[in-house]
The first five atom37 places (N, CA, C, CB, O) and aatype in JSON, in Angstrom:
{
  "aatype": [20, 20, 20, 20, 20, 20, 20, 20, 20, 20, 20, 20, 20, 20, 20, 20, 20, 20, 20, 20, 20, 20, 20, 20, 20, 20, 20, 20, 20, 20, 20, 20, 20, 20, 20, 20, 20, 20, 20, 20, 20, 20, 20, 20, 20, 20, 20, 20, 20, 20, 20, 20, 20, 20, 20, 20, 20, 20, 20, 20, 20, 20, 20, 20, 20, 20, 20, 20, 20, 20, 20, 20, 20, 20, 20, 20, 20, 20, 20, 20, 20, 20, 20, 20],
  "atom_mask": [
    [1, 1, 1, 1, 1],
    [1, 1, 1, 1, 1],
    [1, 1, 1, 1, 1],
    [1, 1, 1, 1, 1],
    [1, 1, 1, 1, 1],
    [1, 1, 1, 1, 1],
    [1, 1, 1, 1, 1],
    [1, 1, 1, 1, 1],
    [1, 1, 1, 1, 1],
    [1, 1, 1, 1, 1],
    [1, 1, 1, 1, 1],
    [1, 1, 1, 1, 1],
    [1, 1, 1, 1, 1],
    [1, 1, 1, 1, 1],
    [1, 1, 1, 1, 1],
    [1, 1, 1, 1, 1],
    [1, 1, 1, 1, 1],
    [1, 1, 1, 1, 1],
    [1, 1, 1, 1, 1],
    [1, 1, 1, 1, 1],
    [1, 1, 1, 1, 1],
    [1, 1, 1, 1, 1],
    [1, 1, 1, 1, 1],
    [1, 1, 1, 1, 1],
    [1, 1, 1, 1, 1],
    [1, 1, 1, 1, 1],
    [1, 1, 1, 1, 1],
    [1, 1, 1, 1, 1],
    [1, 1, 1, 1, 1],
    [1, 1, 1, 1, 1],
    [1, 1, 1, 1, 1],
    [1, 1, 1, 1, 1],
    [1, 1, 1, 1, 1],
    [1, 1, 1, 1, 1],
    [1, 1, 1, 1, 1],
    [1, 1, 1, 1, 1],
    [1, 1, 1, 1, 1],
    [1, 1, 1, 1, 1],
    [1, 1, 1, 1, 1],
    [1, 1, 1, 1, 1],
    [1, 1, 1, 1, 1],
    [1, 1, 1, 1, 1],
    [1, 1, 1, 1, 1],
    [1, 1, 1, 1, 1],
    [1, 1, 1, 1, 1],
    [1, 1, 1, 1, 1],
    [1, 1, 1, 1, 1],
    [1, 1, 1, 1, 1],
    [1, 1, 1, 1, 1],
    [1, 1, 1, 1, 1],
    [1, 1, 1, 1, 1],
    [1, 1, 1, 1, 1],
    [1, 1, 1, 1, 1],
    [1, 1, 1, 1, 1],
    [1, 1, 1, 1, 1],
    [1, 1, 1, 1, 1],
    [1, 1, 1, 1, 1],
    [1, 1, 1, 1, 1],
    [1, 1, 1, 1, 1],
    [1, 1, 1, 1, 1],
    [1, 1, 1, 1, 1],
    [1, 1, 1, 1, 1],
    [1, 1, 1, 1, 1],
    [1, 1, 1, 1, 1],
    [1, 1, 1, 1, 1],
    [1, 1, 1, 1, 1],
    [1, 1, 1, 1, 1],
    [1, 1, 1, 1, 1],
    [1, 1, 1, 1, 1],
    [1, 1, 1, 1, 1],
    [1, 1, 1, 1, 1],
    [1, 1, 1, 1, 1],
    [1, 1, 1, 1, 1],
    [1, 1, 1, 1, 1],
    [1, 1, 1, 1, 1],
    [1, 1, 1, 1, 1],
    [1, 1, 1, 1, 1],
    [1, 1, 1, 1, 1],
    [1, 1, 1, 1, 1],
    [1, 1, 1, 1, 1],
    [1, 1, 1, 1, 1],
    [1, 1, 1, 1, 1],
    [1, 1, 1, 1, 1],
    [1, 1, 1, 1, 1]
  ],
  "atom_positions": [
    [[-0.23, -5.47, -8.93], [-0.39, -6.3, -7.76], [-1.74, -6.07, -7.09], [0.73, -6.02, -6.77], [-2.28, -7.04, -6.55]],
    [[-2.17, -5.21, -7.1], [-3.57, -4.87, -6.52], [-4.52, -5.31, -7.83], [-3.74, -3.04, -6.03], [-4.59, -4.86, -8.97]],
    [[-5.25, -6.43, -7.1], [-6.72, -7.05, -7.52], [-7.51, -6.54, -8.29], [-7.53, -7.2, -6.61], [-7.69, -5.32, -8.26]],
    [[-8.23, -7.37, -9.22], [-9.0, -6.28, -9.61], [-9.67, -5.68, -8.83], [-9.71, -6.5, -10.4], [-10.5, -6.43, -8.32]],
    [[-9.75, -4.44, -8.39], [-10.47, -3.46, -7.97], [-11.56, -2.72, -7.67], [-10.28, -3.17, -8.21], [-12.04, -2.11, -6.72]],
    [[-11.75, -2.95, -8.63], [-13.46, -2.02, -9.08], [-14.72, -2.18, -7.82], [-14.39, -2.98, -10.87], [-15.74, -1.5, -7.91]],
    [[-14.54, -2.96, -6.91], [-15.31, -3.09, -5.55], [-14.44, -2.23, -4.43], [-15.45, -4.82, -5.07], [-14.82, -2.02, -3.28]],
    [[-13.17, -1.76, -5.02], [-12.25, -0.7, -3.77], [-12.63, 0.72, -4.28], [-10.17, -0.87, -3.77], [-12.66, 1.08, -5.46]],
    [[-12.93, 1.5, -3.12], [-12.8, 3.2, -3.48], [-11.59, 3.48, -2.82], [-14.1, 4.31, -2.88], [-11.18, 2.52, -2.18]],
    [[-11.05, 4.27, -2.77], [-9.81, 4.92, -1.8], [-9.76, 6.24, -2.19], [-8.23, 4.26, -1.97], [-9.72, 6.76, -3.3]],
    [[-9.77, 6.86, -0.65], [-9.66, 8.4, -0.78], [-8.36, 8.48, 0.05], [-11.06, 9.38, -0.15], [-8.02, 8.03, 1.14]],
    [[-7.61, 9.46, -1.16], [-5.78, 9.46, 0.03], [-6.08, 10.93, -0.08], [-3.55, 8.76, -0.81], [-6.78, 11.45, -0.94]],
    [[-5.19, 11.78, 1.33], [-4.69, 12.92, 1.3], [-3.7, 12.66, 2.37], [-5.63, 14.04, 1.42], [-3.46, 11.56, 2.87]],
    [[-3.1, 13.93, 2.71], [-1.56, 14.14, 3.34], [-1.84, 13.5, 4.86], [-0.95, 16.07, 3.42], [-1.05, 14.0, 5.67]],
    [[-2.58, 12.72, 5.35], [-2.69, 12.22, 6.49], [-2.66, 10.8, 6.6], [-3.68, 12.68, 6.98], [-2.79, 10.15, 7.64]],
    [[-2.38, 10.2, 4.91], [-3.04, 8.71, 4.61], [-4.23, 8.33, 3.71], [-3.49, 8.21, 5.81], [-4.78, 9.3, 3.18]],
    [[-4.61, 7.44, 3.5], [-6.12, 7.05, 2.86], [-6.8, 5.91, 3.69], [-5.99, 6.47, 1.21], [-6.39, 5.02, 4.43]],
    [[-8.26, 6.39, 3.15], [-9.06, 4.96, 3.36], [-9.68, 4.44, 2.35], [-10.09, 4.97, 4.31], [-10.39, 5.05, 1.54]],
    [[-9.35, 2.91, 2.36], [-9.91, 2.33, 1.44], [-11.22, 1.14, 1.89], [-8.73, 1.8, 0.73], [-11.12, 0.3, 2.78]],
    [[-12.28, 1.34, 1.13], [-13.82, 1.01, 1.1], [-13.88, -0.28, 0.65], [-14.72, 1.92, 0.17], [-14.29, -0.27, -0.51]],
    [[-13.67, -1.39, 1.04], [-14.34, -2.24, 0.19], [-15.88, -2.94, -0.21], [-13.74, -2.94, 0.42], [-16.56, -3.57, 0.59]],
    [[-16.16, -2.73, -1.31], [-17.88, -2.25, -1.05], [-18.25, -3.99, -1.35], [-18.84, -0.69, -2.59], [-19.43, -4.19, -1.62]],
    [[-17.54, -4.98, -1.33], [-18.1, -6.39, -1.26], [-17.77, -6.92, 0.18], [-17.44, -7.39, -2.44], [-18.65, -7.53, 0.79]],
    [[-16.7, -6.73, 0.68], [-16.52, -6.96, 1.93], [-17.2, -6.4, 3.06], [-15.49, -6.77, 2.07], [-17.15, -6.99, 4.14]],
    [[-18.05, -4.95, 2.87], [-18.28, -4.39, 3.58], [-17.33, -3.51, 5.03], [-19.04, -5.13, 3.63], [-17.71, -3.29, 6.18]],
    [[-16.07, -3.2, 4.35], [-15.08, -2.9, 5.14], [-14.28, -1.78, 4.62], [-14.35, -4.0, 5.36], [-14.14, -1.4, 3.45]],
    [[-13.63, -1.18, 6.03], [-12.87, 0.22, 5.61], [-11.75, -0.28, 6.06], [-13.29, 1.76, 6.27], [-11.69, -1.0, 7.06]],
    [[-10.56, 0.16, 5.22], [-9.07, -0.01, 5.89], [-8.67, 1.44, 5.87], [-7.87, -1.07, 4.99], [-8.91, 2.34, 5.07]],
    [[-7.95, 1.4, 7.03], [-7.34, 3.1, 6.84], [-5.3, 2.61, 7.13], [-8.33, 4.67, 8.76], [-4.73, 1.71, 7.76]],
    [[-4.88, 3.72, 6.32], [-3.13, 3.74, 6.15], [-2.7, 4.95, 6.54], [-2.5, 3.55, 4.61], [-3.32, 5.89, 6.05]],
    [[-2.08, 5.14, 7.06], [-0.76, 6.23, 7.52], [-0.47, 6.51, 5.97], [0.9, 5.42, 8.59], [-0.78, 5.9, 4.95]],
    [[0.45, 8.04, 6.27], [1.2, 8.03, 4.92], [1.83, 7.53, 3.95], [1.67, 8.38, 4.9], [1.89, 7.78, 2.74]],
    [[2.53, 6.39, 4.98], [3.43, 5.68, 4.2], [2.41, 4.99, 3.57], [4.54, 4.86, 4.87], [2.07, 5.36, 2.45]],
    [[1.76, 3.89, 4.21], [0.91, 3.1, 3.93], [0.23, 3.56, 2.31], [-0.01, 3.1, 5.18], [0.21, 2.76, 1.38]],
    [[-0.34, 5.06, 2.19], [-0.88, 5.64, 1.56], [0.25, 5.49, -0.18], [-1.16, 7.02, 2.47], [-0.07, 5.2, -1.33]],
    [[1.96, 5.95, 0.66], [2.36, 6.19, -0.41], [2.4, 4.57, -0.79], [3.61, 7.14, -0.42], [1.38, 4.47, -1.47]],
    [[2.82, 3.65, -0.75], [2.83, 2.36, -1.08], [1.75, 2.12, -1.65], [3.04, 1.56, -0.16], [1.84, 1.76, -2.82]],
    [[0.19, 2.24, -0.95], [-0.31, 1.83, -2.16], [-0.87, 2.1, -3.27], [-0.73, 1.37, -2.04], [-1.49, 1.34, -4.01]],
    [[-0.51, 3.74, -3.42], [-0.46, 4.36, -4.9], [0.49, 4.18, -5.72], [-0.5, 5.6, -4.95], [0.43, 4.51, -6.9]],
    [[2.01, 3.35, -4.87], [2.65, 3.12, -5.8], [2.57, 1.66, -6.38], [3.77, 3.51, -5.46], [3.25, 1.31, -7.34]],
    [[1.67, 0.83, -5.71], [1.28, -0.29, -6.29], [-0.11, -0.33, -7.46], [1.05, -1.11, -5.09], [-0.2, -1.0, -8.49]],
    [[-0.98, 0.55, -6.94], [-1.82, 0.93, -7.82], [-1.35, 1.27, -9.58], [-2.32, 2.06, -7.11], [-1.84, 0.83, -10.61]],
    [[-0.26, 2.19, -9.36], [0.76, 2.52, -10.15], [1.33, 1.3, -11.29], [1.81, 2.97, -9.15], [1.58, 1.32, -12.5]],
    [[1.37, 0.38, -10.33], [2.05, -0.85, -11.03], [3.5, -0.98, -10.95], [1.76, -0.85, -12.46], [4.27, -1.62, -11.68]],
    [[3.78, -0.07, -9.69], [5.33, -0.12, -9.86], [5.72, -1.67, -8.81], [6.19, 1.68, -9.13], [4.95, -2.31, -8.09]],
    [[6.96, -1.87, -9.05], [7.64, -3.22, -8.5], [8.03, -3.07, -7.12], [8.96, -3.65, -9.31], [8.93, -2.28, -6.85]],
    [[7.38, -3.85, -6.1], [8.22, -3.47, -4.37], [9.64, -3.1, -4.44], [8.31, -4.91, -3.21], [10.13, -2.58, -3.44]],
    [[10.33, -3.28, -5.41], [11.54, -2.71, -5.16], [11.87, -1.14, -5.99], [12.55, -3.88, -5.58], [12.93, -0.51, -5.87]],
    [[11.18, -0.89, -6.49], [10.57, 0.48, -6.86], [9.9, 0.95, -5.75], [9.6, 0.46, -8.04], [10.49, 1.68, -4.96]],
    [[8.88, 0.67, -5.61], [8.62, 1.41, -4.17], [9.44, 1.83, -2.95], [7.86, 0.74, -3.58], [9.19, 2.87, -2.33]],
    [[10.59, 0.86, -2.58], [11.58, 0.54, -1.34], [12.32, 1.6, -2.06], [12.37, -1.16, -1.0], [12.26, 2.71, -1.52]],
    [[12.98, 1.52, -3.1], [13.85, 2.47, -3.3], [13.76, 3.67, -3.35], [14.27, 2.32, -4.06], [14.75, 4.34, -3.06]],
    [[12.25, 4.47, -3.81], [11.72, 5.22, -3.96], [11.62, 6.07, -2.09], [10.56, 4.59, -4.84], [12.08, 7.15, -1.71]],
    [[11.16, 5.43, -1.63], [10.5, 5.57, 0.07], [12.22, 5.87, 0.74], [9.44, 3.52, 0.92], [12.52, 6.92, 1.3]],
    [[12.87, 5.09, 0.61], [14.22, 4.7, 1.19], [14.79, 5.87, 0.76], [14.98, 3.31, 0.7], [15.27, 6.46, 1.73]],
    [[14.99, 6.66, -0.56], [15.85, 7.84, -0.82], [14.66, 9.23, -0.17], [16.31, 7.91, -2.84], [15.24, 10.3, 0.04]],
    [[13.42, 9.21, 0.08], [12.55, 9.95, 0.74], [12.64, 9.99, 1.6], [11.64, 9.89, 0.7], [12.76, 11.17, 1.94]],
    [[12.71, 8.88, 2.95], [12.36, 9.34, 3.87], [14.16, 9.45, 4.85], [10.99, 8.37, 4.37], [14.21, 9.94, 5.97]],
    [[15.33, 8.95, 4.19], [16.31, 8.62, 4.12], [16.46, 7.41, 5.24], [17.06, 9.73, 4.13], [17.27, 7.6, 6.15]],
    [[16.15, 6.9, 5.23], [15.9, 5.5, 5.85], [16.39, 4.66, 5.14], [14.61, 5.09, 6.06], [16.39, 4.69, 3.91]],
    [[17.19, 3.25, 6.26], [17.91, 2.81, 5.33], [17.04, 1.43, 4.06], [19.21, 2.3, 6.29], [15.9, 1.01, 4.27]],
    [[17.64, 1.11, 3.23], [16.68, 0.08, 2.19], [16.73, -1.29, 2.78], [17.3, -0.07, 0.5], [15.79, -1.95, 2.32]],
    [[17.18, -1.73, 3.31], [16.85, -3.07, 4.47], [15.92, -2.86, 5.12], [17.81, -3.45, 5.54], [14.97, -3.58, 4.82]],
    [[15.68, -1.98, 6.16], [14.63, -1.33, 6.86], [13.07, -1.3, 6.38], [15.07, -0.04, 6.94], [12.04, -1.67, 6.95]],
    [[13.32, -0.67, 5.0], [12.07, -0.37, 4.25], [12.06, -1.17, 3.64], [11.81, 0.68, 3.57], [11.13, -0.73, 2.97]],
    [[12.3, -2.19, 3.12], [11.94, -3.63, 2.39], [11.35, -4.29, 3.24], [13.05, -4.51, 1.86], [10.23, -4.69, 2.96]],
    [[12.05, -4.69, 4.84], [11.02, -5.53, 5.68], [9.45, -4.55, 5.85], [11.85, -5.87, 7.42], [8.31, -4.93, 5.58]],
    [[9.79, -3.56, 6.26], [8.54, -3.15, 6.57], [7.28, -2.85, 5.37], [8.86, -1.98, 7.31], [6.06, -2.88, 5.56]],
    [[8.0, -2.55, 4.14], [6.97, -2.82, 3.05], [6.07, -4.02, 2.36], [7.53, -2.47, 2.21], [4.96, -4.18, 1.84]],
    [[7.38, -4.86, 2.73], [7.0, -6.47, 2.68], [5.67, -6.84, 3.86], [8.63, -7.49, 3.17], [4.58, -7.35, 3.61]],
    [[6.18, -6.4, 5.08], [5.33, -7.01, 5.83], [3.7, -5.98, 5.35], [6.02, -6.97, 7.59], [2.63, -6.44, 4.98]],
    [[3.96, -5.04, 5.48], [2.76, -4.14, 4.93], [2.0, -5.01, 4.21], [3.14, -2.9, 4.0], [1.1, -5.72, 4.65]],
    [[2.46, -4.93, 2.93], [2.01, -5.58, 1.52], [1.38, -7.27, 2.44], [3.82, -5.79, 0.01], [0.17, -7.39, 2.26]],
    [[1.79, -8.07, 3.04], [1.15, -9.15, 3.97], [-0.14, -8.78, 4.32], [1.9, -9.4, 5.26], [-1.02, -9.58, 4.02]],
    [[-0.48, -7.67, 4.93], [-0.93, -7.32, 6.0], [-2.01, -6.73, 5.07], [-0.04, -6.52, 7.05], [-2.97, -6.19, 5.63]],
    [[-1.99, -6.77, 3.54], [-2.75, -6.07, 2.26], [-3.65, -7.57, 1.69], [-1.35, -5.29, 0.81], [-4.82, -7.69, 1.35]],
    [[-2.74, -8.41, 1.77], [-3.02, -9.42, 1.43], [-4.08, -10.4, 2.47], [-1.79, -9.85, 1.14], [-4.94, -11.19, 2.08]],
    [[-3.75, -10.11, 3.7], [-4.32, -10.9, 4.62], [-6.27, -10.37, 4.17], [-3.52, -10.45, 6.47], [-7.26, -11.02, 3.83]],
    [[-6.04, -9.09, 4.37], [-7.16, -8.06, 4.53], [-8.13, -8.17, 3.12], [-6.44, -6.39, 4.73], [-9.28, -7.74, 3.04]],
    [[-7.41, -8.82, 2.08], [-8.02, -9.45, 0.6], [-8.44, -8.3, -0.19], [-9.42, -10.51, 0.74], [-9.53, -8.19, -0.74]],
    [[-6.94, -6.93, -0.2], [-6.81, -5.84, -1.18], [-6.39, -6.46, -1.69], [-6.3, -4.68, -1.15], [-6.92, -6.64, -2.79]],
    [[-5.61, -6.97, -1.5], [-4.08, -7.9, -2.8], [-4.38, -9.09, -2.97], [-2.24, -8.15, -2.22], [-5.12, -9.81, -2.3]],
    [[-3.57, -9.37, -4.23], [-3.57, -10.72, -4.79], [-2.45, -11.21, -4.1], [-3.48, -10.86, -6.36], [-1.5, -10.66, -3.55]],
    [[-2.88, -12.73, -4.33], [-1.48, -13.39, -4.06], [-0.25, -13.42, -4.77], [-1.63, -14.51, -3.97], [0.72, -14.03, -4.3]]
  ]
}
């Protein structure tokens, strides 16, 4: 799901990441979660791999973390990390 790439850097550690986009001229920064989502998209795993994944972690329920990953992943897309 994540674009080709090769114009994104991203540096994650235990606080979140930021990601560089060196054509846009722009930094996005993520919270942890944020962070874990989008290594697990990087990954290539499926939003519902991710939700399920996050949902047995943080024990939160999987309704919960589907809207809010969904809207995330929007909010990835708006910003033109993600594809449509």
């Amino acid at each position: 799901m994540v674009n080709d790439n090769s114009h994104l850097r991203t540096i994650v550690n235990q606080d979140g990441a930021a990601v560089l986009d060196t054509k846009l001229g722009s930094i996005s920064t993520l919270n942890s979660t944020g962070a874990y989502v989008w290594q697990g998209l990087e990954r290539g795993e499926s939003l519902e791999t991710i939700v399920a994944n996050l949902s047995r972690e943080t024990g939160e329920q999987p309704e919960v973390v589907r809207r809010d990953v969904r809207d995330f992943v929007e909010t990835l897309r708006a910003q033109q990390l993600l594809s449509h």
